[in-house]
C-alpha positions as CSV (number, residue, x, y, z in Angstrom):
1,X,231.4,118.8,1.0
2,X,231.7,122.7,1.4
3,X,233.7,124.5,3.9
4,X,230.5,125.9,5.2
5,X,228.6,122.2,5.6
6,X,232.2,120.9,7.6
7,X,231.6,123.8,9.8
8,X,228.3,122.7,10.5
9,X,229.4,119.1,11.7
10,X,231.9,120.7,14.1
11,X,229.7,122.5,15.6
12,X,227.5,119.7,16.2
13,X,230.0,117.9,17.6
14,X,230.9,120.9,19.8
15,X,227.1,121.1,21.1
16,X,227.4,117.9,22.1
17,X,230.4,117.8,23.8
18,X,229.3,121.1,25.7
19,X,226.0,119.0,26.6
20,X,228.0,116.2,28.0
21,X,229.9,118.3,30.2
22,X,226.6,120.4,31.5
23,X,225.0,116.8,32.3
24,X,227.7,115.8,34.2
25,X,228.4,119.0,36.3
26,X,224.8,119.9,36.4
27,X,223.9,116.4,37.9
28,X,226.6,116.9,40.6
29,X,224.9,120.8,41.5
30,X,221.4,119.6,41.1
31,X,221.0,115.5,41.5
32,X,216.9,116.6,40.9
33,X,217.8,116.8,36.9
34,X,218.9,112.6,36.9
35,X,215.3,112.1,37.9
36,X,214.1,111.7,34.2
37,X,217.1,110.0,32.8
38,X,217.0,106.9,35.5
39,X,213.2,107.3,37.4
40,X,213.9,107.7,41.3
41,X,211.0,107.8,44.1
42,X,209.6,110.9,45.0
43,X,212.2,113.2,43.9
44,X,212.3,116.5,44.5
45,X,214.4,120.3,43.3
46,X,216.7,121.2,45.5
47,X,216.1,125.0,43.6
48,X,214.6,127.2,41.3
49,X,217.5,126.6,38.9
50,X,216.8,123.0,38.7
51,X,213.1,123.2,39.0
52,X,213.1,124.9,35.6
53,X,215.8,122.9,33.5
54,X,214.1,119.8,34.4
55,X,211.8,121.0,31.3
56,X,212.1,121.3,27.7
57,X,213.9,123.0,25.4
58,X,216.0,122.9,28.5
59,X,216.8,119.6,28.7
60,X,219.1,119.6,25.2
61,X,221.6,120.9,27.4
62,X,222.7,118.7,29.1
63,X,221.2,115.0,26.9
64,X,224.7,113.6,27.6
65,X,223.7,109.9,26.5
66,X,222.3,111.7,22.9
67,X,225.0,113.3,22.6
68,X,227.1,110.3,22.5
69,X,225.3,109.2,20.0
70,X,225.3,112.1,17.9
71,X,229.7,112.1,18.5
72,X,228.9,108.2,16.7
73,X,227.0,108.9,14.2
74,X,228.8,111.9,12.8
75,X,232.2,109.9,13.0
76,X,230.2,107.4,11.4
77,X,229.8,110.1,8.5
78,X,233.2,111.7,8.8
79,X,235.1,108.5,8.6
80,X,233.8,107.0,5.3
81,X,233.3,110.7,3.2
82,X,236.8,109.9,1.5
83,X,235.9,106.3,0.8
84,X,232.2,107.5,-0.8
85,X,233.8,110.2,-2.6
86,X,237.0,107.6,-4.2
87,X,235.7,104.5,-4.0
88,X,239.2,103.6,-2.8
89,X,239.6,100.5,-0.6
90,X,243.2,102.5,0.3
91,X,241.2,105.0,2.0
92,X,240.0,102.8,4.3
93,X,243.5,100.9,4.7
94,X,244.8,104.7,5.6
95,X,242.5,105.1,7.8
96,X,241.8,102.1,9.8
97,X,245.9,102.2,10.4
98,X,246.3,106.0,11.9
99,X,242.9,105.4,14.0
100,X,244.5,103.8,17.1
101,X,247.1,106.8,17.3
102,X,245.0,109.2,16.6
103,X,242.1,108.1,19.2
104,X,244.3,107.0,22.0
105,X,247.2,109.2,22.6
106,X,245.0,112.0,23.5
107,X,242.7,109.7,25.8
108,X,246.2,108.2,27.3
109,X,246.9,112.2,27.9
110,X,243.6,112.9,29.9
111,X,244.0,109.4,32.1
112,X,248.0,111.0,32.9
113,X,246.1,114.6,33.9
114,X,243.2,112.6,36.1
115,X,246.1,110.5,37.8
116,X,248.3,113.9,38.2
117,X,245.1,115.1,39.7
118,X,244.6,111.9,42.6
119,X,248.0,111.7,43.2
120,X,248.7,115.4,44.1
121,X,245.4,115.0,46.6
122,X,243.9,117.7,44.3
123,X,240.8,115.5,43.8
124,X,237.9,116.9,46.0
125,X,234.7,115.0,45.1
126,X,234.6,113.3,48.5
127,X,233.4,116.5,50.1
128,X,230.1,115.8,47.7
129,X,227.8,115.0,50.9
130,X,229.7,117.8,52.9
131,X,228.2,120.7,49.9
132,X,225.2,119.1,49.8
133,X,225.8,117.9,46.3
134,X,224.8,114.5,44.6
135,X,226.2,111.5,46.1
136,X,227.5,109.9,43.1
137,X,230.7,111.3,43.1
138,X,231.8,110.1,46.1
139,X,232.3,106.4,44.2
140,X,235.1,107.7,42.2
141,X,238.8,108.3,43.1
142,X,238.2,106.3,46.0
143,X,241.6,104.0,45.9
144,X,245.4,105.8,45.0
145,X,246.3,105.0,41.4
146,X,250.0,103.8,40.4
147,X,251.8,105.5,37.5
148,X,252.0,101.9,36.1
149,X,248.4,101.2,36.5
150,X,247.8,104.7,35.2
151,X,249.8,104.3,31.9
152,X,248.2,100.7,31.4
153,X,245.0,101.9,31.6
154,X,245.6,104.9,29.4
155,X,246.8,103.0,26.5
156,X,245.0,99.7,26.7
157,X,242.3,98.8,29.5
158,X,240.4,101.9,28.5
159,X,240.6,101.8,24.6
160,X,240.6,97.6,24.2
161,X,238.2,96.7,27.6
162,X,236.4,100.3,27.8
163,X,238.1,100.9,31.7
164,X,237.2,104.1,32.4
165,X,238.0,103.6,36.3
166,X,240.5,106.7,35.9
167,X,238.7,109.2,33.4
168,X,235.1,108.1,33.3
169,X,233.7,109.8,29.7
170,X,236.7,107.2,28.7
171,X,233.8,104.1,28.6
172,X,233.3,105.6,24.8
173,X,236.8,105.0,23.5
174,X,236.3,101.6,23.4
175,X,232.9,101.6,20.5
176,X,234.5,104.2,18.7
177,X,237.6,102.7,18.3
178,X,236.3,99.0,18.0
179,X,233.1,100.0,16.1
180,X,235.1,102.4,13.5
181,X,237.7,99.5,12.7
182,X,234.6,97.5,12.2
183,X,233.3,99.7,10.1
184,X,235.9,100.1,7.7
185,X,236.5,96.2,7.5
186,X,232.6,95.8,6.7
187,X,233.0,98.4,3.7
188,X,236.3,97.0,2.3
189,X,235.0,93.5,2.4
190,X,231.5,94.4,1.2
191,X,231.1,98.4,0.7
192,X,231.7,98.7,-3.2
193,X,229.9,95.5,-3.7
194,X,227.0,95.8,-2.0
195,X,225.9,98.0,1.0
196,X,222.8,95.1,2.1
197,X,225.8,93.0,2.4
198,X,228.2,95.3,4.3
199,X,225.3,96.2,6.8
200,X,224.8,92.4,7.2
201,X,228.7,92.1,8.3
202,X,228.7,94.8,10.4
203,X,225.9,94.1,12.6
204,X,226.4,90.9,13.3
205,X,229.7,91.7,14.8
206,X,228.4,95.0,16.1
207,X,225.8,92.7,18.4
208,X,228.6,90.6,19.9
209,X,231.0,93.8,20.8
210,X,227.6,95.4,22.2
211,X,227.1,92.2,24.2
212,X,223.5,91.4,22.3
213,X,222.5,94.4,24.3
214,X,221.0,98.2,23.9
215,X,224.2,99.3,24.2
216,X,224.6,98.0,20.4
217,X,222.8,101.3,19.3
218,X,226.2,103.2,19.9
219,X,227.5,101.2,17.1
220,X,224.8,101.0,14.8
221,X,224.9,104.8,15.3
222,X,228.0,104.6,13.5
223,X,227.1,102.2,11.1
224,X,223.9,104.9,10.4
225,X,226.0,107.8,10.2
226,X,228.1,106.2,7.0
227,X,224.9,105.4,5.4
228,X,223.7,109.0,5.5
229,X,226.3,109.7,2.4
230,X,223.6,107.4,0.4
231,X,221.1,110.0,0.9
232,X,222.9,113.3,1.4
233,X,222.1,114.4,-2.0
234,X,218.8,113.4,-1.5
235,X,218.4,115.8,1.6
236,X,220.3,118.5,0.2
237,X,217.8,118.7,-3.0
238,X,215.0,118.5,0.0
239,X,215.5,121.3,2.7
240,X,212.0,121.3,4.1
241,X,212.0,117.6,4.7
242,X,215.9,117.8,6.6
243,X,213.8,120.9,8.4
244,X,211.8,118.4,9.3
245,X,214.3,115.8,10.5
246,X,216.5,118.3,12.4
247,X,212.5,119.0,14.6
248,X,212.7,115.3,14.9
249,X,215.9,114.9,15.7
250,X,215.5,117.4,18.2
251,X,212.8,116.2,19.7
252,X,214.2,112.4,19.7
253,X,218.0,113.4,21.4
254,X,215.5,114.9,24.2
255,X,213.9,111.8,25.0
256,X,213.4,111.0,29.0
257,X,210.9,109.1,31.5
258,X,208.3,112.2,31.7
259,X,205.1,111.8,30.9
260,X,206.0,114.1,27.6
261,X,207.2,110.9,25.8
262,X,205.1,108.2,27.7
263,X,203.3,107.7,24.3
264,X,206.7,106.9,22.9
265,X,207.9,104.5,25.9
266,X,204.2,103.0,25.9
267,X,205.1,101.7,22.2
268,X,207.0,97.5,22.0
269,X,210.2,97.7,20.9
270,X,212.1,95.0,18.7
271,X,212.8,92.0,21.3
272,X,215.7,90.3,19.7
273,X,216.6,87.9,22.4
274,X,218.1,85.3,22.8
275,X,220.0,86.0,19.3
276,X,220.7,89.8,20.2
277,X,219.7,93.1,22.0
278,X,216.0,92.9,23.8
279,X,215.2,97.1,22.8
280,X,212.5,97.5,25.5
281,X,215.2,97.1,28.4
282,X,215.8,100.8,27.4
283,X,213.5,102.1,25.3
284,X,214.8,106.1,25.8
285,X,217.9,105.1,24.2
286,X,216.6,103.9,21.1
287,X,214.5,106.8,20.3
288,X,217.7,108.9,21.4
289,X,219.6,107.3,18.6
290,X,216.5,107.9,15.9
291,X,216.9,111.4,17.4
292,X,220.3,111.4,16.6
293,X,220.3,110.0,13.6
294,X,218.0,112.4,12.4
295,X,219.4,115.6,13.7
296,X,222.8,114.8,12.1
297,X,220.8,114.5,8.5
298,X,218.6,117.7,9.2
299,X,222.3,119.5,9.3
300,X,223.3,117.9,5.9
301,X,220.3,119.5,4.0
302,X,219.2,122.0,6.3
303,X,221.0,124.8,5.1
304,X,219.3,127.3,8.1
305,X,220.4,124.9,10.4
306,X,223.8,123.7,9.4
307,X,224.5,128.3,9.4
308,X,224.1,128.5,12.8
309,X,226.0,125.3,14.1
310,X,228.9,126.6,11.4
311,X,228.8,130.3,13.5
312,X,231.7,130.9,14.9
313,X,230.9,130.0,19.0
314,X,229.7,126.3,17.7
315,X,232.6,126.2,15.3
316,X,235.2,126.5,17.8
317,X,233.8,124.2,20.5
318,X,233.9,121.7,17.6
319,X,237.8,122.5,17.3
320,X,238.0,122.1,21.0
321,X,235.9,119.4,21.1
322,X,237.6,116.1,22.0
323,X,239.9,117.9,24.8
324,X,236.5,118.9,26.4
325,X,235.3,116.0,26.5
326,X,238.6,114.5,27.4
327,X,239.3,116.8,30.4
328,X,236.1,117.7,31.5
329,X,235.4,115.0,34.4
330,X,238.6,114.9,36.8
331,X,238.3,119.0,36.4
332,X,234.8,118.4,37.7
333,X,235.9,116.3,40.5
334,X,238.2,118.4,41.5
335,X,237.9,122.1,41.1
336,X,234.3,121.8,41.0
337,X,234.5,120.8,44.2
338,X,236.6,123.2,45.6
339,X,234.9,126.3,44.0
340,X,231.9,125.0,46.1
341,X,234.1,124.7,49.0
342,X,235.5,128.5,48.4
343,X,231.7,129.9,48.0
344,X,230.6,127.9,51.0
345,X,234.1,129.6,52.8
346,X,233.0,132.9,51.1
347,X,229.2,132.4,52.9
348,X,228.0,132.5,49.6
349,X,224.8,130.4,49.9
350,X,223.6,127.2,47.7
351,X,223.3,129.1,44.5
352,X,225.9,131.5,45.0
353,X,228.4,128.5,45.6
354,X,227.2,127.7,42.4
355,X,227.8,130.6,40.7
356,X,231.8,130.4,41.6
357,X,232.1,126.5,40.8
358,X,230.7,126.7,37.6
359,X,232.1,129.9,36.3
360,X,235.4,128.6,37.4
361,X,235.3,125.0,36.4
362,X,234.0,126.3,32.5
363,X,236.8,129.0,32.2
364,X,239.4,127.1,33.6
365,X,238.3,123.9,31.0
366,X,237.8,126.1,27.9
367,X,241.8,127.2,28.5
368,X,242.9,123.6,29.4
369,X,240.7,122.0,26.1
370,X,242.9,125.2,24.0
371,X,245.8,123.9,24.9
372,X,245.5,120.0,24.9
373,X,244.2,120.7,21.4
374,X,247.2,122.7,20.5
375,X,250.1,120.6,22.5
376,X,248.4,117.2,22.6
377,X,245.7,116.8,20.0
378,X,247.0,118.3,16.9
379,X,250.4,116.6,17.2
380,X,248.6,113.0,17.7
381,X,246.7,113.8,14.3
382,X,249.9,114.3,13.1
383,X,251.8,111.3,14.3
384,X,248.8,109.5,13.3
385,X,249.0,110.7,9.4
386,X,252.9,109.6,9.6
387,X,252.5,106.5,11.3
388,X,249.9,105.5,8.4
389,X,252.1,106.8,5.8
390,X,254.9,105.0,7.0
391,X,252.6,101.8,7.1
392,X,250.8,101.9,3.9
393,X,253.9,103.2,2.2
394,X,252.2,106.7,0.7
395,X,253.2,110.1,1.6
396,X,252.5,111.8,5.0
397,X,250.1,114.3,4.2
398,X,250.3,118.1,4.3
399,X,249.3,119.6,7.2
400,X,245.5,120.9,7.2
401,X,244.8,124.4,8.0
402,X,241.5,126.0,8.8
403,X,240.0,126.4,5.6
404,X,240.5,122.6,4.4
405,X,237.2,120.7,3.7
406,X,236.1,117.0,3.9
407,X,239.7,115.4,4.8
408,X,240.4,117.9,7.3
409,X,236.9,116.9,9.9
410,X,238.0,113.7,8.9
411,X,241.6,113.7,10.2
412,X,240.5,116.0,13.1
413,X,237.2,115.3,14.5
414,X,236.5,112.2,14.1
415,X,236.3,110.8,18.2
């Protein structure tokens, strides 16, 4: 894989974060734009702003639940791009070892920052009623937190039970970090023997960890995203048909309760039940993971495509990635808040409130995600490559700079 393609993937993944964190603040600002991801009665704009994203191409931006699957699926691909390129049940051994490190001290960093964040008083999303905001923030942060409790949850409750009481995004931790150790058990049992075999292996444990329900797709997403290496030669030799995927795909992360996709929703899912996951309970996930399944090959052989996610804005939100999404939701709950407060204060009206909560809430995350990448996540990637050297007995690896390829979005991006 080239520098250039590597770019491309980070990128993706920094799309995706960045759409996460717009779904989240937008739903607190405008509680109108939920309306097509969970159908309410009679809902209705509160403005302008949010009478217009409620419509395509608009709604990419903030397809939080797509983008989650996207982040799976390209760890998915990431993860297994040494093992496809060696053959090397070692990789996997490395790999599978340094993941727990790697994936958890940063997460165990964010829970400490939400916790600073209660316990100084700093958290403000109880006033969400008072601006006139969605209610839904009002159910967090509603108890005090103990440092114990904090640290617990940090390194265990959230990555082992999927807790996410203290840093909600955290609910994710636990499928990638269960579903990647999964994955590379399934391909060094089965992977250089037979892939029919592998797949069989990893979905049937994949369906009890997703509870034999939709929420299984997360995993298969990863379980997808390895496969793509299969036919990533395929796609590269066939750049109008990844064109077409990457339409696909962008239609499919896109996919709501409007009318736009009722021919899709109309259509019977597979109804697994009683043996696993009944599809039709939510039918706009599953054609959100074909969607990002399918956007995630368009980038391998879509050379168009993959330029512009490898330019240099997408680039570095994929560097900055992980501490974005890490952050992102007790800086929403609290300074979000209080730059709504200040314009309110300022007699700023709705919009203009807006304006100031937003434009300080981005700026304020994009410095925090720098420096949790620089002081936080870098160094668990490297404690991670020691702690698996140390274990497997190899040598620590060098440290990867900008320009390394394959092993570097590996050993970086892979959350």
């Amino acid at each position: 894989m080239t520098k250039h393609k590597d770019l491309s993937l980070e990128g993706l993944r920094g799309l995706a974060s960045l759409s996460v964190v717009l779904a989240h603040v937008l739903f607190v600002y405008f509680p109108y734009l939920t309306s097509l991801r969970k159908p309410y009665n009679n809902p209705v704009p509160k403005t302008l702003v949010d009478a217009v994203l409620i419509y395509p191409p608009f709604r990419l931006f903030y397809a939080a639940d797509a983008a989650v699957l996207i982040f799976m699926v390209l760890s998915g691909y990431v993860l297994m791009a040494k093992f496809y390129k060696t053959q090397s049940p070692e990789t996997l051994e490395t790999a599978a070892t340094k993941r727990y490190v790697r994936l958890v001290l940063p997460a165990f960093a964010s829970v400490l920052f939400a916790w600073a964040i209660l316990s100084s008083g700093l958290m403000a999303n109880q006033l969400a009623r008072t601006l006139n905001t969605a209610g839904w923030p009002v159910h967090y942060y509603t108890e005090p937190v103990s440092f114990l409790n904090a640290v617990l949850n940090g390194l265990f409750m959230a990555p082992l039970f999927g807790d996410s009481s203290i840093n909600g995004p955290l609910w994710t931790l636990q499928t990638e970090l269960l579903g990647s150790i999964l994955l590379f058990a399934s391909y060094a049992l089965f992977g250089r023997r037979s892939l029919l075999l592998m797949c069989a292996w990893f979905l049937f444990f994949a369906n009890i960890l997703g509870g034999k329900q939709p929420h299984v797709l997360y995993y298969l997403g990863l379980l997808a995203g390895s496969l793509l290496h299969v036919v990533t030669p395929w796609l590269k030799a066939k750049p109008l048909v990844s064109s077409i995927f990457v339409g696909l795909g962008l239609i499919g992360v896109m996919a709501d309760y409007s009318s736009l996709y009722s021919p899709l929703l109309s259509m019977p899912l597979p109804n697994l039940q009683t043996v696993g996951p009944d599809f039709n309970a939510n039918k706009v996930l599953f054609w959100q993971a074909i969607g990002a399944v399918s956007l995630v090959a368009g980038v391998l052989g879509a050379g168009w495509f993959a330029r512009i996610l490898a330019s240099p804005i997408p680039a570095y939100l994929g560097r900055i990635s992980f501490a974005v999404y890490l952050l992102h939701m007790p800086l929403i709950m609290s300074l979000a808040f209080w730059g709504l407060l200040a314009g309110r204060k300022m007699g700023l009206g709705y919009l203009g409130s807006v304006t100031v909560s937003f434009t300080l809430f981005m700026a304020l995350l994009v410095v925090l995600a720098e420096l949790f990448t620089r002081f936080v996540d870098s160094p668990s990637i490297k404690l991670a490559d020691r702690t698996a050297a140390k274990l497997t007995r190899q040598k620590a690896p060098e440290p990867v700079d900008a320009s390394a390829t394959a092993s570097a979005v590996d050993e970086r991006k892979a959350a």
